[in-house]
C-alpha positions as CSV (number, residue, x, y, z in Angstrom):
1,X,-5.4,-33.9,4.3
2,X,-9.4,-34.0,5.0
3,X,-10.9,-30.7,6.3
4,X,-13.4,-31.4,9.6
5,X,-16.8,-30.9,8.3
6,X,-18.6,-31.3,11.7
7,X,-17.3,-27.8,12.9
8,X,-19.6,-24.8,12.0
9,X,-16.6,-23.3,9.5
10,X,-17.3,-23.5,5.8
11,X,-15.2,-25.6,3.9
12,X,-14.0,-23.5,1.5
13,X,-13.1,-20.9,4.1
14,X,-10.8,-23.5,5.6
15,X,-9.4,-24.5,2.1
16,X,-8.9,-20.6,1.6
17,X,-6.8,-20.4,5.0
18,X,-5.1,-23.8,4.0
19,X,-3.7,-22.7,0.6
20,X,-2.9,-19.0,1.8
21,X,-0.7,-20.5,4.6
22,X,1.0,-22.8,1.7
23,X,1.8,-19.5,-0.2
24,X,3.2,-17.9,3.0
25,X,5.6,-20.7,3.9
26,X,8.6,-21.8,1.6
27,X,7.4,-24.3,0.2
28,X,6.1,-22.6,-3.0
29,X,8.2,-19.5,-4.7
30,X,6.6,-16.3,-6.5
31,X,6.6,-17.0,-9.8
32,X,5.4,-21.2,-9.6
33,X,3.1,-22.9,-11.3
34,X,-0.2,-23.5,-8.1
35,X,-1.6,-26.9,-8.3
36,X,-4.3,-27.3,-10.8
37,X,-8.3,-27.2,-9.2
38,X,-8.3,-31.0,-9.5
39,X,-4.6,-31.5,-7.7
40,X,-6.4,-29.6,-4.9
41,X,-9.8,-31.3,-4.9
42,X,-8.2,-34.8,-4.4
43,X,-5.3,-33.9,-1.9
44,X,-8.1,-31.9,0.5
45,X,-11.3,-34.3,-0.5
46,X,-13.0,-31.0,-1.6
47,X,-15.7,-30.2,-4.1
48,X,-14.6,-28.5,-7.3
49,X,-17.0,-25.5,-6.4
50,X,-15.3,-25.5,-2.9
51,X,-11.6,-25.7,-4.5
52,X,-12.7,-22.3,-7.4
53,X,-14.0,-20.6,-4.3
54,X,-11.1,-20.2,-2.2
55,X,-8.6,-19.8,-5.4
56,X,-11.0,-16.8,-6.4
57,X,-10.6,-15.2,-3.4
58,X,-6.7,-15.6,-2.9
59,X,-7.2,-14.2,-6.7
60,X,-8.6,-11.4,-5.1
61,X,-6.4,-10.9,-2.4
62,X,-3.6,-10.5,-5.1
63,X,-1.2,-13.9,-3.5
64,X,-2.4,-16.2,-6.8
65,X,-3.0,-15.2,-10.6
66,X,-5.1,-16.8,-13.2
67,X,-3.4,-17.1,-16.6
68,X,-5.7,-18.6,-18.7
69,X,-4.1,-21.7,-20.9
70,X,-1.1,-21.8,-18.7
71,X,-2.4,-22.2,-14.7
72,X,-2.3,-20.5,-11.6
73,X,0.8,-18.5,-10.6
74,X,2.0,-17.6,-6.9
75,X,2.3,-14.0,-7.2
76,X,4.4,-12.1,-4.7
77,X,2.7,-11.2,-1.4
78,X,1.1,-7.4,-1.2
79,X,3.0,-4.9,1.2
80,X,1.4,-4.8,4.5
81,X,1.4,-1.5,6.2
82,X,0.5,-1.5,9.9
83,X,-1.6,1.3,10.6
84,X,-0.1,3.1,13.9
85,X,3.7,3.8,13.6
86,X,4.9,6.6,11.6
87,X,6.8,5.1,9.2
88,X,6.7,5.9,5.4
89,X,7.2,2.9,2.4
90,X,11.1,2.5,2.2
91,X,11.0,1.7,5.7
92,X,8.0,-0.9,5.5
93,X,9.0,-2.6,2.6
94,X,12.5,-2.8,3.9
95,X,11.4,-4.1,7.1
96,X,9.5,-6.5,5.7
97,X,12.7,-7.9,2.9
98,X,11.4,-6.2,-0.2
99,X,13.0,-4.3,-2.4
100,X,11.7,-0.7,-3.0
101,X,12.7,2.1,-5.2
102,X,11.2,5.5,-6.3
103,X,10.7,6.9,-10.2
104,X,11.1,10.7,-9.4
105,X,9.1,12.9,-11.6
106,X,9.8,16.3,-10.0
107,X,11.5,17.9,-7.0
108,X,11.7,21.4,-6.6
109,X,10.2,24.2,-4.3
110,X,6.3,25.5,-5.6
111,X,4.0,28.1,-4.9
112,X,1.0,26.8,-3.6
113,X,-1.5,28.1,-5.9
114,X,-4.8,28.6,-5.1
115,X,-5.9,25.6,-7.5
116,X,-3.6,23.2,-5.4
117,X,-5.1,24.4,-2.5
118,X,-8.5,23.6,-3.6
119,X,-7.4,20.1,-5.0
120,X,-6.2,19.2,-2.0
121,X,-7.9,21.1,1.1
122,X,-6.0,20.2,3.8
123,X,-3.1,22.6,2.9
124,X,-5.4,25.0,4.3
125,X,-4.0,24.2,7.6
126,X,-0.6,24.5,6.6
127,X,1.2,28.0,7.0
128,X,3.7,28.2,4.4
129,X,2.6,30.0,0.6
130,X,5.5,27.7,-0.8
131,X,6.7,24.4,-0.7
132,X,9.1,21.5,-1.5
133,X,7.4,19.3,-3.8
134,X,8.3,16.0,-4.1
135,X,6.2,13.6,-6.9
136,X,7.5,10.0,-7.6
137,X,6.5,6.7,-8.1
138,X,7.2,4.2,-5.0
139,X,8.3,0.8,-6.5
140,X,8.8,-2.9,-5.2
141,X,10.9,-5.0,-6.8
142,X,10.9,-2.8,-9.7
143,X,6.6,-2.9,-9.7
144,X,5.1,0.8,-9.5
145,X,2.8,0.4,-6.1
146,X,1.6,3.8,-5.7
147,X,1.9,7.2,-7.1
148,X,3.0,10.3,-4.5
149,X,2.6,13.7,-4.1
150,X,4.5,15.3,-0.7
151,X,4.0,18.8,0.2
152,X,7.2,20.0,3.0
153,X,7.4,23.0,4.9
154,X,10.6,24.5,3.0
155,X,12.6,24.6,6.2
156,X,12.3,21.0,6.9
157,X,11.9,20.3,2.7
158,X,14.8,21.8,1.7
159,X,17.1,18.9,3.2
160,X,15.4,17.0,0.0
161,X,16.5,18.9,-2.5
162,X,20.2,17.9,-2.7
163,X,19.8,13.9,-2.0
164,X,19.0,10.8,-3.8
165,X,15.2,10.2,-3.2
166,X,15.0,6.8,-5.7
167,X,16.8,4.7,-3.2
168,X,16.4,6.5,0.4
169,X,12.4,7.2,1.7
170,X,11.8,11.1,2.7
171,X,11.3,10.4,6.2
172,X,14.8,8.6,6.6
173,X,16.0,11.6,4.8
174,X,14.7,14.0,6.9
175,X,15.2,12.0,9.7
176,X,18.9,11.6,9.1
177,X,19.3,15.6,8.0
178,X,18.5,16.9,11.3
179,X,16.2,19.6,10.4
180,X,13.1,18.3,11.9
181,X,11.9,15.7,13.9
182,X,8.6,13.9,13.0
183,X,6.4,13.1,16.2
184,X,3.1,12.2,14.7
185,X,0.7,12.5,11.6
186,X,-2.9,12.5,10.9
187,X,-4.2,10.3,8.1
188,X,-7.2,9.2,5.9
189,X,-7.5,6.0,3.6
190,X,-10.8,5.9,1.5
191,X,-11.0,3.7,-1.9
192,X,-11.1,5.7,-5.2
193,X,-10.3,5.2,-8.9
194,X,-7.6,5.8,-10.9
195,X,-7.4,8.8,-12.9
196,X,-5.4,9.1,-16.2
197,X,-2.1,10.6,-14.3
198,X,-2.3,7.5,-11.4
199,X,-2.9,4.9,-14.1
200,X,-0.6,6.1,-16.5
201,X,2.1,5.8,-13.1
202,X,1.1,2.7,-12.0
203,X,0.8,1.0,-15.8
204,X,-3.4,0.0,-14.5
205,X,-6.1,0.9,-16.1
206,X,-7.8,4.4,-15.6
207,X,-10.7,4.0,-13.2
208,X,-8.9,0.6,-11.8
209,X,-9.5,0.4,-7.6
210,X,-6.8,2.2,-5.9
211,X,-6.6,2.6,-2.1
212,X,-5.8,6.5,-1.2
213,X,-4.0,8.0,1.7
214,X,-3.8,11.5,2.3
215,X,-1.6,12.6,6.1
216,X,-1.0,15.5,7.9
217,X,2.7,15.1,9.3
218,X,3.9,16.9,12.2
219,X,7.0,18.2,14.3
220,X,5.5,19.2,17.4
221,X,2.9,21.6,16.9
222,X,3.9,22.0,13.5
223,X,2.5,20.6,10.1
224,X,5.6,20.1,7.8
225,X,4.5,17.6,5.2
226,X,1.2,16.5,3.4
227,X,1.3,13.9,1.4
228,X,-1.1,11.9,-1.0
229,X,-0.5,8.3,-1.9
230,X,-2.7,6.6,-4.2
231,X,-1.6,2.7,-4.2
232,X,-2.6,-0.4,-6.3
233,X,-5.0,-1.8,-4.5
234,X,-3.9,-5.7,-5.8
235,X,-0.6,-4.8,-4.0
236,X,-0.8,-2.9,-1.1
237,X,-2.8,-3.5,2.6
238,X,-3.2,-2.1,5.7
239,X,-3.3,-3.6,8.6
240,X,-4.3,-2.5,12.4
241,X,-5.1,-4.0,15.8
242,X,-8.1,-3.2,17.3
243,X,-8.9,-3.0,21.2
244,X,-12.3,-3.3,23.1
245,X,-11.7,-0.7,25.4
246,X,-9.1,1.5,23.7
247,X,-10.7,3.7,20.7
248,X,-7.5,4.3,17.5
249,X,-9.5,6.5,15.3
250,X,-12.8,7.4,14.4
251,X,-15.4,6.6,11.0
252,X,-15.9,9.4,8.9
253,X,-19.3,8.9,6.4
254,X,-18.7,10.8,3.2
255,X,-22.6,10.9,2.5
């Protein structure tokens, strides 16, 4: 296959879309051996600085993996979140045929000291001086993907306290339990690095990118969960669809 080189699309942005739909489609698995940079500069009649730019940047996009003396592995495709439907990571990933699971460190009803409260401002809005804690470790395919900390209003949290939370998400528990109803959430994702507790949970190294998302949940008028994710950012995306005339959120500069 020949890339056309008379339309104003650089080659190796075509070669980039090229080998990412290849790693979509069945015809190669997680875990094989990706053709070699020669194997792709003859098949697509492609330069070799062409064929290392493209492989770089599905590198970086976390679908290929560089193993230096053996090749170029298909690695399995990040989890996509799209941005918009209140759904927590049990339901993505199952939605979307992976297999997720949950390490939990601690469950168990706190007082929300004023040292939390500074750590994590937003439980200023929240009217409760305890709540259910839940901390865990969200896992694909036995892969930690990000480290959590949920804050519940005891009367909704207290339906956790008695289940199984490493193979059921808290929202399908809560959901299911009847004591509340989530209607919508508030939520921030900004970039950050890992500090020693996140990389020591998600086995990266300490000041490794992770992609952070702090929401405000709701039942009503009521706040009854915050929650803090912080994700690997070589496994995990979010996605949303953007209108012209129809504004979804807003840019807040940190500056």
């Amino acid at each position: 296959m020949a890339f056309n080189k008379e339309v104003p699309v650089q080659l190796y942005y075509q070669l980039t879309n090229e080998l990412r739909n290849r790693i979509a489609s069945s015809e190669v698995e997680v875990g094989d051996l990706f053709p070699t940079d020669r194997e792709i500069m003859e098949q697509y009649h492609v330069s070799g600085t062409t064929v290392r730019r493209a492989v770089k940047q599905l590198v970086s996009e976390g679908l290929l993996e560089r193993c230096p003396g053996k090749g170029t592995f298909v690695r399995k495709q990040p989890l996509q979140e799209h941005l918009g439907s209140l759904t927590g990571f049990f339901e993505e990933a199952t939605m979307q045929g992976r297999n997720p699971s949950a390490d939990i460190l601690f469950i168990g009803l706190v007082e929300l000291a004023s040292s939390i409260r500074e750590h994590y401002p937003q439980l200023a809005q929240c009217k409760w001086s305890e709540a259910v804690l839940c901390r865990k470790v969200q896992k694909m395919e036995g892969r930690p993907i990000a480290y959590v900390e949920s804050y519940w209003d005891p009367n909704c949290g207290k339906a956790l306290l008695q289940q199984d939370l490493s193979s059921q998400g808290l929202y399908e528990i809560i959901e299911q339990s009847g004591v509340c109803r989530l209607t919508r959430a508030e939520q921030e994702i900004f970039a950050d690095l890992a500090g020693s507790k996140v990389s020591r949970a998600l086995d990266i190294k300490r000041t490794a990118p992770v992609l952070v998302m702090q929401r405000l949940a709701y039942a009503g008028d009521n706040i009854v969960e915050f929650s803090s994710s912080a994700y690997r950012a070589d496994c995990y995306r979010y996605a949303v669809e953007l209108h012209k005339d129809k504004p979804a959120g807003k840019m807040i500069l940190a500056v």
